[in-house]
LOKEMI-595044 format. One record per residue (C-alpha): residue in three letters; x, y, z. Coordinates in Angstrom, 3 decimals, decimal comma. Layout:
% residues N
REC lumkol       c1       c2       c3
REC    ALA        X        Y        Z
...
% end
This chain:
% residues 475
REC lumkol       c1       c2       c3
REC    UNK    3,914   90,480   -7,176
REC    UNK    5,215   92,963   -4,075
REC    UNK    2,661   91,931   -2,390
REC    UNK    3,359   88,539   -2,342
REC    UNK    7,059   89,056   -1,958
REC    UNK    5,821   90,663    1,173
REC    UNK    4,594   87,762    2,697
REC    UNK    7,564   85,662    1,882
REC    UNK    8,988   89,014    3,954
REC    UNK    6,858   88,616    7,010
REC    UNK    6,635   84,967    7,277
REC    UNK   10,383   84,932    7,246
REC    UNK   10,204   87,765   10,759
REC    UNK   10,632   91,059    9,053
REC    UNK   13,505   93,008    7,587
REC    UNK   17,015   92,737    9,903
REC    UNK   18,825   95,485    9,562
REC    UNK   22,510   94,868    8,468
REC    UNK   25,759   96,369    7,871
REC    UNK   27,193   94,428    4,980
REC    UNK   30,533   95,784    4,025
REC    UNK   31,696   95,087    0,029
REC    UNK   34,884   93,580    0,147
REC    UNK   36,858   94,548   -3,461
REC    UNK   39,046   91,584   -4,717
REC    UNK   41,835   92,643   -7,747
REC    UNK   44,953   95,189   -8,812
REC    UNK   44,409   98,231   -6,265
REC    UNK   42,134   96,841   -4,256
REC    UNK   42,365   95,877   -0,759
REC    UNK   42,455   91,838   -0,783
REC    UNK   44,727   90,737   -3,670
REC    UNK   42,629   86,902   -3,800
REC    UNK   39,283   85,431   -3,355
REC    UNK   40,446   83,592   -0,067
REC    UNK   41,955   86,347    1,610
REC    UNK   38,151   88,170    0,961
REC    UNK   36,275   85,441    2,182
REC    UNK   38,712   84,911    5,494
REC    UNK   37,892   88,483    6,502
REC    UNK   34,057   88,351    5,279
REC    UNK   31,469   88,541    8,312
REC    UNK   27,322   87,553    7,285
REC    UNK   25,972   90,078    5,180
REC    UNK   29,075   90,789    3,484
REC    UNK   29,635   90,981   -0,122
REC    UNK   32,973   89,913   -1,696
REC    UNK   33,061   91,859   -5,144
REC    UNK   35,142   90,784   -7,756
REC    UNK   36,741   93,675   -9,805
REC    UNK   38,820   92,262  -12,151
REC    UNK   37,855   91,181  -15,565
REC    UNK   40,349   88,100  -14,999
REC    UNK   41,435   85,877  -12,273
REC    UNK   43,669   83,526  -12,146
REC    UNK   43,694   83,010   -8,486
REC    UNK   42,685   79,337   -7,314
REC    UNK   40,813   79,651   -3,743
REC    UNK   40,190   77,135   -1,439
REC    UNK   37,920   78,525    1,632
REC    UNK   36,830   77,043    4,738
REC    UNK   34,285   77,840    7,409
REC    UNK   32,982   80,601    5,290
REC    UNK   29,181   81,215    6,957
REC    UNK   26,775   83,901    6,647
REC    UNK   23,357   83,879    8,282
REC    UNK   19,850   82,976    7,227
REC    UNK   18,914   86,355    7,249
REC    UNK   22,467   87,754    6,365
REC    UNK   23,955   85,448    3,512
REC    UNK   27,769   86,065    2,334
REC    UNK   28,104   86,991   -1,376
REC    UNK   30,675   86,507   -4,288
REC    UNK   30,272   87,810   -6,650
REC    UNK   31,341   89,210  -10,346
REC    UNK   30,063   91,821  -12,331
REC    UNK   27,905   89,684  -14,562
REC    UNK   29,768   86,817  -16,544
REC    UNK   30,442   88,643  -19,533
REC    UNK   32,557   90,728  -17,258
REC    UNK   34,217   88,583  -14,931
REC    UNK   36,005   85,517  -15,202
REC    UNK   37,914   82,904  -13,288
REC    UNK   40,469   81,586  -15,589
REC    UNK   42,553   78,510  -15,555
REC    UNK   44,177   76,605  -12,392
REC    UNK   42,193   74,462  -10,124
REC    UNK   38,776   76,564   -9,414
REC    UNK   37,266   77,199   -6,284
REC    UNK   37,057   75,221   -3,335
REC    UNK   34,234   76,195   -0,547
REC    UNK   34,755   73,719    2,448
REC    UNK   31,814   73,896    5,075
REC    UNK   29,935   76,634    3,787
REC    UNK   26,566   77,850    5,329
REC    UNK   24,269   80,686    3,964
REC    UNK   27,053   81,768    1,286
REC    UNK   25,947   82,790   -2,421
REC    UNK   27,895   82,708   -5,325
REC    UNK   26,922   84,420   -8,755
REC    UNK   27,428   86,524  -11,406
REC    UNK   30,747   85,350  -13,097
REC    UNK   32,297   82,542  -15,503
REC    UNK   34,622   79,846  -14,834
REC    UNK   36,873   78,726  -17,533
REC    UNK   39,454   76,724  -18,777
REC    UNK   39,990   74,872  -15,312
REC    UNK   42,192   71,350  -15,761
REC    UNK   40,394   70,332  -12,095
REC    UNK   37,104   70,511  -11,000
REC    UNK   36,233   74,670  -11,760
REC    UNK   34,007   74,214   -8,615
REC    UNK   33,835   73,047   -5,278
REC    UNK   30,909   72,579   -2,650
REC    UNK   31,383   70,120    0,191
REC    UNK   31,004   69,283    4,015
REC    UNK   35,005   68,552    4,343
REC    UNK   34,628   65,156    4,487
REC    UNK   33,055   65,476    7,582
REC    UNK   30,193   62,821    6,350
REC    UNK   27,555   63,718    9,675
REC    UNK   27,870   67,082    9,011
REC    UNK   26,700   68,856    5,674
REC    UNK   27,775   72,273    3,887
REC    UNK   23,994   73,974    3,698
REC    UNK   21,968   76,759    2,818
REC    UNK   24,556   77,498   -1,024
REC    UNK   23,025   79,283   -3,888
REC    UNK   24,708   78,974   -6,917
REC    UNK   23,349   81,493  -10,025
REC    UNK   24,553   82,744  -13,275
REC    UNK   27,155   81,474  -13,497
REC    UNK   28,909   80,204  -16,794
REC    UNK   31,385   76,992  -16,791
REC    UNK   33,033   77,034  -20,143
REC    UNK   36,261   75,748  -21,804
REC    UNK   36,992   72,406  -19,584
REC    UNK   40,830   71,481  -19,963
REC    UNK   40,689   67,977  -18,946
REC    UNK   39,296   64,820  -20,383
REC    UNK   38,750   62,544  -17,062
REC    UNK   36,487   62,377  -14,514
REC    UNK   36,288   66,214  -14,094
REC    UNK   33,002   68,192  -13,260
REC    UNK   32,360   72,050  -13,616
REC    UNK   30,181   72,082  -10,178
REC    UNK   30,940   69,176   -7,615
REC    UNK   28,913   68,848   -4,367
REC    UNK   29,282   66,313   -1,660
REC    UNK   27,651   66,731    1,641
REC    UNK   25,868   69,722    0,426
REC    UNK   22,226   70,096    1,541
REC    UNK   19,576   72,919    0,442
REC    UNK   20,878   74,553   -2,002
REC    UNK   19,711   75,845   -5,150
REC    UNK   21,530   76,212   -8,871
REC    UNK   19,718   78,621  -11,215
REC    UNK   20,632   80,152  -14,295
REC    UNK   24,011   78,262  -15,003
REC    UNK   25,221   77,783  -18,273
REC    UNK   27,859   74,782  -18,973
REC    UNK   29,188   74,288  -21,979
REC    UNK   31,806   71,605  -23,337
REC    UNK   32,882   69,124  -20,470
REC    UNK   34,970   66,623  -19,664
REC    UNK   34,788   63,910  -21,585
REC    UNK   34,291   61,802  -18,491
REC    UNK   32,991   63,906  -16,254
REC    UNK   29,907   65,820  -15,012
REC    UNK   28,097   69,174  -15,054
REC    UNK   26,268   69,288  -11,649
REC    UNK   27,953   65,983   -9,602
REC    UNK   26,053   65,410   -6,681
REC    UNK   26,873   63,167   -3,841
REC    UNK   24,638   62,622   -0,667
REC    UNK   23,103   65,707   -1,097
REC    UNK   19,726   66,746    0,272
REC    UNK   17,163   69,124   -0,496
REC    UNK   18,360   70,992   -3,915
REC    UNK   16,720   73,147   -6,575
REC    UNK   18,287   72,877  -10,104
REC    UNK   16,203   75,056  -11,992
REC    UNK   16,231   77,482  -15,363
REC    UNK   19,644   76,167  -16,283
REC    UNK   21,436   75,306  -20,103
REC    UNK   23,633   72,634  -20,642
REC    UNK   25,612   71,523  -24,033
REC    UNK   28,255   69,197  -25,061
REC    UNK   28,700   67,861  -21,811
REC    UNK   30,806   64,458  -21,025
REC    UNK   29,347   61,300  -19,160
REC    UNK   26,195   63,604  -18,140
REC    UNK   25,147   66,767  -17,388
REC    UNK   23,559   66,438  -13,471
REC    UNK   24,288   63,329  -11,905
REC    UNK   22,603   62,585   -8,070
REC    UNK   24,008   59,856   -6,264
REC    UNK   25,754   58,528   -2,957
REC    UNK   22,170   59,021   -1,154
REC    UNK   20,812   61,613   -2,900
REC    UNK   17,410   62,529   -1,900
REC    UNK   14,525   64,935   -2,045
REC    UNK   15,932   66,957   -5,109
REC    UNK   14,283   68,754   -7,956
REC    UNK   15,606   69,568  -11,546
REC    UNK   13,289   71,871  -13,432
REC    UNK   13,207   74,006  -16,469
REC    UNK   16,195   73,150  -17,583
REC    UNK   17,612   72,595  -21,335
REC    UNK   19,733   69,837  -22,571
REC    UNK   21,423   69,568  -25,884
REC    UNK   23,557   66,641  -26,634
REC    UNK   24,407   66,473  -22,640
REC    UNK   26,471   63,684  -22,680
REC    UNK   26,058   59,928  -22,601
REC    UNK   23,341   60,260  -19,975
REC    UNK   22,307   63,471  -19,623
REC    UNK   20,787   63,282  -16,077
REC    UNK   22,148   59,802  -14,130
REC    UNK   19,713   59,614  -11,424
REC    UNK   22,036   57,170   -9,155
REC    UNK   25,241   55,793  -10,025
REC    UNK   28,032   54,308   -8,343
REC    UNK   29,506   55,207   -5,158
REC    UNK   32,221   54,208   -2,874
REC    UNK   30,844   52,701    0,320
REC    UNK   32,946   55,482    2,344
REC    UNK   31,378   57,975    0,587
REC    UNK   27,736   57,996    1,167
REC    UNK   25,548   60,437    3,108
REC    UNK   23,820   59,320    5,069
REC    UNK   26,463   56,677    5,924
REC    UNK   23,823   53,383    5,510
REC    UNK   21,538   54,582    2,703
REC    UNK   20,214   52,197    1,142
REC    UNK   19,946   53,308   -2,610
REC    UNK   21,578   55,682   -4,759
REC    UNK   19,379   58,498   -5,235
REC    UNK   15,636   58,567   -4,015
REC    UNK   12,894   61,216   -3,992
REC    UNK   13,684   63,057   -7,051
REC    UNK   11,820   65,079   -9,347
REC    UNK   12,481   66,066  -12,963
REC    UNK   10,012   68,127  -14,388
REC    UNK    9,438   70,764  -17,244
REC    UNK   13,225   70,036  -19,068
REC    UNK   13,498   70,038  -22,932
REC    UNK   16,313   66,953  -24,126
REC    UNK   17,761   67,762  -27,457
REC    UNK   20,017   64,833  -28,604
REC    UNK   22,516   62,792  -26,203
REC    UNK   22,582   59,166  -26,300
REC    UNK   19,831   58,753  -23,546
REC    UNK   18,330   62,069  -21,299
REC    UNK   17,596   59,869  -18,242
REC    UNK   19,389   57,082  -16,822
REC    UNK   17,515   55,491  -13,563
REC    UNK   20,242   53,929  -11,646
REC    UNK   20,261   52,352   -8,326
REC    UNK   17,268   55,108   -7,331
REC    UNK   13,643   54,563   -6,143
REC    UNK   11,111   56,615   -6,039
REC    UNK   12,250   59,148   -8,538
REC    UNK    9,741   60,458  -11,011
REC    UNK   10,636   61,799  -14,645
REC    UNK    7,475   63,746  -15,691
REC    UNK    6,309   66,351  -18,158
REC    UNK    9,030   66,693  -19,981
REC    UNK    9,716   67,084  -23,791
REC    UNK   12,567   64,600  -25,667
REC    UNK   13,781   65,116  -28,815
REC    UNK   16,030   62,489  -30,999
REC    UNK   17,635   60,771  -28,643
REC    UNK   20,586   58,493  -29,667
REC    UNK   20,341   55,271  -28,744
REC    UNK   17,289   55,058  -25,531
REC    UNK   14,600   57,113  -24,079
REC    UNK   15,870   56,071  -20,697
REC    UNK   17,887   53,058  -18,771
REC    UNK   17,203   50,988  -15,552
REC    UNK   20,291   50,238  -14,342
REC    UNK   21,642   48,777  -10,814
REC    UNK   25,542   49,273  -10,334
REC    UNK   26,274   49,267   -6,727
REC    UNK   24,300   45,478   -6,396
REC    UNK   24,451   44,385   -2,604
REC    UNK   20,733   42,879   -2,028
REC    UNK   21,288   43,000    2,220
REC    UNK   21,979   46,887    1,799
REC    UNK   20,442   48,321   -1,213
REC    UNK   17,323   48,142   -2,768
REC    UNK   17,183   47,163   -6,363
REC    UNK   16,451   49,993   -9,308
REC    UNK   13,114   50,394   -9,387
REC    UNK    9,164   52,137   -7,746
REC    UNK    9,912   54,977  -10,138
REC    UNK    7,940   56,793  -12,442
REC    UNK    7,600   58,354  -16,203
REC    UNK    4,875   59,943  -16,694
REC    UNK    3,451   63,104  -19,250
REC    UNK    6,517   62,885  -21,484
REC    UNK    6,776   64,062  -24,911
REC    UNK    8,547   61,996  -26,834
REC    UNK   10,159   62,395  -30,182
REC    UNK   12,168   59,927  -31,511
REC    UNK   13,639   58,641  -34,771
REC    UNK   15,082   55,451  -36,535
REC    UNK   18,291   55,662  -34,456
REC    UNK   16,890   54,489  -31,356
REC    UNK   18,199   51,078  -30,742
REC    UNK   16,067   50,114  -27,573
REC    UNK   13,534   52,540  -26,260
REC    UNK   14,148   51,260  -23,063
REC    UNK   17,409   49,452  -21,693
REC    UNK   16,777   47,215  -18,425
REC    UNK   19,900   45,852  -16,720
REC    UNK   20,291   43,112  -14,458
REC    UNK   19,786   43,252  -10,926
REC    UNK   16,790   45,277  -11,161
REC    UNK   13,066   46,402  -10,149
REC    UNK   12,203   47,200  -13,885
REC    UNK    8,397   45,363  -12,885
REC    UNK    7,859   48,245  -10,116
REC    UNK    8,638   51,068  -12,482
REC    UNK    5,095   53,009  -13,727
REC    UNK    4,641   54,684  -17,470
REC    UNK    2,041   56,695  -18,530
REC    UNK    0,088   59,305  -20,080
REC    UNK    3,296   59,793  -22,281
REC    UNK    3,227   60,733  -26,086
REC    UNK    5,065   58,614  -28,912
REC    UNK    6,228   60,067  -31,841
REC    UNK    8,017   58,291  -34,545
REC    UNK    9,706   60,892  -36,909
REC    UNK   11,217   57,888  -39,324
REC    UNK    7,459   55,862  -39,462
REC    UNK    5,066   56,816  -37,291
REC    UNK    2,746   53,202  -37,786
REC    UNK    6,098   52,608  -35,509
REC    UNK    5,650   54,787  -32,844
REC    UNK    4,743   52,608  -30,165
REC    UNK    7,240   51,740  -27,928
REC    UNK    8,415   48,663  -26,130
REC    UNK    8,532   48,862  -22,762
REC    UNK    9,548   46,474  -19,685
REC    UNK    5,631   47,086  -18,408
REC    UNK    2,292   47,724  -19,858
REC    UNK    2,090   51,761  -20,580
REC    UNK   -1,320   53,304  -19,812
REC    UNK   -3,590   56,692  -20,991
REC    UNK   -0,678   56,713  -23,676
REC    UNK   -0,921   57,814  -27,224
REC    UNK    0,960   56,981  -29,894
REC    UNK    1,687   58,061  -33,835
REC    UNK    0,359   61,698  -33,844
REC    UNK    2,643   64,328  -35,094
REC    UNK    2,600   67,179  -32,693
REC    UNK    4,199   69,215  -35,297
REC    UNK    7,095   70,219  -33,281
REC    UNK    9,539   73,069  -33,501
REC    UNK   12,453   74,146  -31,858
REC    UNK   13,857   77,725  -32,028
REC    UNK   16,800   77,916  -30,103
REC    UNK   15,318   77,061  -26,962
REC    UNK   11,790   77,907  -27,697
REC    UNK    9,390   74,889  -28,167
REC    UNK    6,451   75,393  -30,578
REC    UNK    4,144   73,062  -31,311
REC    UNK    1,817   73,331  -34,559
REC    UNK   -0,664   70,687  -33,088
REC    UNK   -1,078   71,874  -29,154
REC    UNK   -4,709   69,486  -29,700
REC    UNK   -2,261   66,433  -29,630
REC    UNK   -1,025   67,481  -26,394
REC    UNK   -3,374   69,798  -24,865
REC    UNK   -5,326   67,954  -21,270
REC    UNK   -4,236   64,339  -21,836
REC    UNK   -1,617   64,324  -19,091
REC    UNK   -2,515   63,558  -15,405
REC    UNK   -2,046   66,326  -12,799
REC    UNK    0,837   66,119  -10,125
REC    UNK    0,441   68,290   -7,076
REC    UNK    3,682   69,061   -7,248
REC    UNK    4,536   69,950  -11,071
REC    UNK    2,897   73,116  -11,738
REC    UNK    4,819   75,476  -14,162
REC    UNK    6,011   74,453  -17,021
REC    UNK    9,162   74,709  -19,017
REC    UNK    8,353   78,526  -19,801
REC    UNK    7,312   79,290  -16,706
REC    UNK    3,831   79,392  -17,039
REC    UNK    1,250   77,662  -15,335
REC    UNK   -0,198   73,941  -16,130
REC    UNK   -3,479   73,310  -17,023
REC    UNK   -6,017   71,033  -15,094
REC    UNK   -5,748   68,165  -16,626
REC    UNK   -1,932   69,467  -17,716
REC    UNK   -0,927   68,587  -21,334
REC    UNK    1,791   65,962  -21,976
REC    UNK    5,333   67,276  -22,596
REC    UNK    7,526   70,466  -21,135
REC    UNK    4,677   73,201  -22,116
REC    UNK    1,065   73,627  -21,740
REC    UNK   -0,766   73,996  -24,747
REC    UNK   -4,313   74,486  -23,265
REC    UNK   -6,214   77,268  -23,199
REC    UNK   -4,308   78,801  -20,751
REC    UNK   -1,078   78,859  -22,613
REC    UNK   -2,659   82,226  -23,211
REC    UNK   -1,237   83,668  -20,009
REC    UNK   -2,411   86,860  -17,659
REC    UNK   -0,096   88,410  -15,643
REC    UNK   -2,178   86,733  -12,521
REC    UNK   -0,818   83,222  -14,042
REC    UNK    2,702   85,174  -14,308
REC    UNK    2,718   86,322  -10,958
REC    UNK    1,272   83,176  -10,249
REC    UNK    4,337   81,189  -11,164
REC    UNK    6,707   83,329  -10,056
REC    UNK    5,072   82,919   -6,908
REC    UNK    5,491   79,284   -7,086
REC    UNK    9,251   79,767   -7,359
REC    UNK   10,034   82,259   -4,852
REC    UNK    8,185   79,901   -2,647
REC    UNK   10,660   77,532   -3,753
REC    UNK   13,579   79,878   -2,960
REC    UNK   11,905   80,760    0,636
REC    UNK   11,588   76,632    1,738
REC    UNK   15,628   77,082    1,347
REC    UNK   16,082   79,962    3,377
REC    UNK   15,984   77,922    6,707
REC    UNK   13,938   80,360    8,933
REC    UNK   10,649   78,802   10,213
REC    UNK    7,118   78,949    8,666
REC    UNK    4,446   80,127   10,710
REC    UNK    1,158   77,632    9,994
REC    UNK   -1,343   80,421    8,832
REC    UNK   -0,431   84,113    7,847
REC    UNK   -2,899   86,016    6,281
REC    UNK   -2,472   89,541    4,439
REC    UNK   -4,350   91,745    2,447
REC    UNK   -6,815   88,146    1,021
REC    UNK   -3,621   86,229    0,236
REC    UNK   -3,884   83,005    2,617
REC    UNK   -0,689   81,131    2,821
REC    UNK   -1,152   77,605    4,862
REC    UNK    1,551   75,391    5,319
REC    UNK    1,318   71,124    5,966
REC    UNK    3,895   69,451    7,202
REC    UNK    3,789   65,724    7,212
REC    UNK    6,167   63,074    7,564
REC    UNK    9,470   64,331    5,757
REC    UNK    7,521   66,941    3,395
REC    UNK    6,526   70,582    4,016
REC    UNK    3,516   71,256    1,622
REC    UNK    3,000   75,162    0,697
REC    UNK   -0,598   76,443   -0,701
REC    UNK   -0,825   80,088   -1,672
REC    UNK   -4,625   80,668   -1,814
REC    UNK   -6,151   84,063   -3,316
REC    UNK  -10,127   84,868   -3,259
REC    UNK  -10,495   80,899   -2,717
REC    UNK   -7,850   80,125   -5,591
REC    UNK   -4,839   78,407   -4,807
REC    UNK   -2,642   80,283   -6,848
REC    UNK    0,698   78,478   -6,113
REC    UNK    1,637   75,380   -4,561
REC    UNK    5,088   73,908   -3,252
REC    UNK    6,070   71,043   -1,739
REC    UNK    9,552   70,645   -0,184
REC    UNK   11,324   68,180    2,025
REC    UNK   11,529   69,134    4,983
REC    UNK   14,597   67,588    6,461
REC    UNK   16,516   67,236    9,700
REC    UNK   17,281   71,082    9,761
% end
């Protein structure tokens, strides 16, 4: 595990020495406000909220670090501290700028802003969002906890948001670029709980849990003012997105498709859902600009459903529904499972249908009784490889969140393994440049770069013991 942070270490041009400062915000402390912290911050700095309340709303602009040398705000963990009330934070043209370790609650605006100052051509970048709790929305409209526009790589990781606006959004993206959303808990939310649209591309939700997240619980597209897209002329929604690993408890529907192409929903477990397994919808319809709903993909889902499913799939007008590919899923009818097939706008192949896979969720532990259901009847995507635990997927992977092969057994190589995977992740957002061969110690790290994608292999002894694939962007 050191050792392979040590390559992320090396590739990235060694260790820069810095002179961060800690910047104390609250009573008796030099800088009485977030904003007055952040105007005096310089890269490396740290911006340390003392207080176990504040009440300040911040809006900050310009605030940059450096890739090597990110600005920090933080709390002290968010039992501890808390942003309360008021209008949230607003971080205008950010670069290389973290933010973690606090709540945000009981905001009547958005709690949290991330955006490129309407600048369109030029985007925020390089923002890490991470544990961070958004609790105790006081508003009913179109209100989100986290809203980014013009924001490009960035990752959100260990959020928790709970209760929502009724009409609003957890994670609201629009025409952002290159994003991890990964390990994160949503509940109760409003219209969804991650939406992507405005020319959203190349993002990638992951390990995440949903529990009755709203009326779609990820909208993959949308609707979008025509003076709001980035880039300017895109011609769909959302494209290139991956949603992988995620557990969907409840909600009316966990995926709606919507004015996207080329997203892909896959290996991922659904429980009851309310009314659909997913929707193909197309609500920005202009057929000289933008492409009609469709080229997408659902694939190695787990799906558990009931008698209160009205449609298991809806299909709207306007769209590409006869482009969309399903299969190697799972049906399971909990109400009659003679009844478990589904009915679908194309013919579904390698599916099965009608087994019980004896499923069981603790909190937000999956267990399933009958892993031989499951177990090396998916198909294997280069670019899904740990599963909703964290663990690595078997080759052929089984269908649904977890792998229930034989190696659901785990060594601490297939830990290290996955962790590996995801601090590649982390280091394709850092923004320095990767070298095309570095070698240390037998760990072989080659990188590919073709077309718009930058395609990591860690290889070990001949093993390729973690693999990432990223896109790679204008930057």
């Amino acid at each position: 595990m050191r050792l392979l942070f040590g390559i992320l270490v090396i590739l990235a041009g060694g260790i820069h020495a810095s002179f961060a400062d800690t910047l104390r915000v609250g009573n008796g402390h030099p800088y009485g406000t977030i904003r007055l912290a952040c105007l005096a911050a310089k890269p490396g700095d740290v911006v340390l909220l003392t207080d176990s309340i504040h009440t300040d709303a911040s809006t900050v602009e310009g605030l940059v670090g450096t890739a090597d040398a990110y600005v920090t705000i933080t709390g002290r963990g968010p039992e501890r501290t808390r942003i309360e009330g008021g209008r949230g934070l607003q971080f205008s043209r950010p670069a290389y700028v973290r933010i973690e370790n606090l709540t945000m609650s009981g905001q009547s605006g958005n709690a949290m802003n991330i955006d490129d100052g309407g600048t369109i051509t030029q985007p925020a970048h390089h923002v890490e969002v991470r544990n961070v709790h958004f609790v105790g929305m006081q508003a009913t409209g179109n209100v989100d906890y986290l809203k980014l526009s013009g924001l490009d790589t960035f990752l959100v990781e260990n959020v928790v948001m709970r209760d929502g606006a009724a009409g609003g959004s957890g994670i609201d993206m629009v025409g952002c670029h290159e994003g991890i959303i990964q390990q994160n808990n949503f509940a109760r939310m409003g219209s969804n709980a991650i939406q992507a649209k405005g020319g959203t591309r190349f993002i990638t939700i992951r390990r995440c849990t949903f529990t009755n997240a709203g009326e779609r619980a990820i909208n993959l597209g949308g609707s979008t003012g025509l003076a709001f897209f980035r880039p300017a002329d895109a011609p769909h929604e959302a494209a290139d997105i991956l949603v992988h690993s995620n557990l969907f408890v409840g909600g009316v529907t966990p995926f709606a498709y919507v004015g996207c192409e080329r997203v892909r929903c896959v290996n991922n477990t659904i429980v009851r859902p309310q009314r659909w397994v997913f929707r193909i919808l197309q609500e920005t319809v202009d057929p000289t600009r933008f492409v009609p709903c469709g080229n997408s993909v659902f694939r190695n889902n787990l799906v558990v459903f009931d008698g209160q499913i009205s449609t298991h799939v809806n299909v709207g007008p306007n769209t590409a529904a006869a482009t969309f590919t399903i299969d190697h899923n799972h049906w399971f009818n909990l109400s009659d499972s003679a009844r478990s097939r589904p009915q679908l706008p194309v013919t579904e192949t390698n599916s099965t249908y009608g087994r019980d896979p004896m499923l069981t969720l603790i909190g937000d532990s999956i267990e399933v009784a009958a892993p031989e259901v499951l177990a090396g009847r998916g198909i294997a995507e280069t670019d899904v490889t740990i599963d909703y635990r964290g663990r690595m997927f078997a080759s052929p992977p089984s269908i649904g969140a977890t792998e229930q092969g034989a190696s659901t057994s785990v060594t601490d190589e297939a830990t290290a393994d996955a962790v590996a995977q995801d601090q590649f992740d982390d280091y394709l957002l850092s923004g320095q440049s990767l070298q095309h061969l570095a070698e240390v110690n037998g760990i072989v790290v080659r990188v590919y770069r073709r077309s718009n994608l930058v395609d990591v292999l860690i290889v070990s002894n001949g093993r390729i013991v973690a693999r990432a694939q990223r896109g790679s962007g204008n930057r």
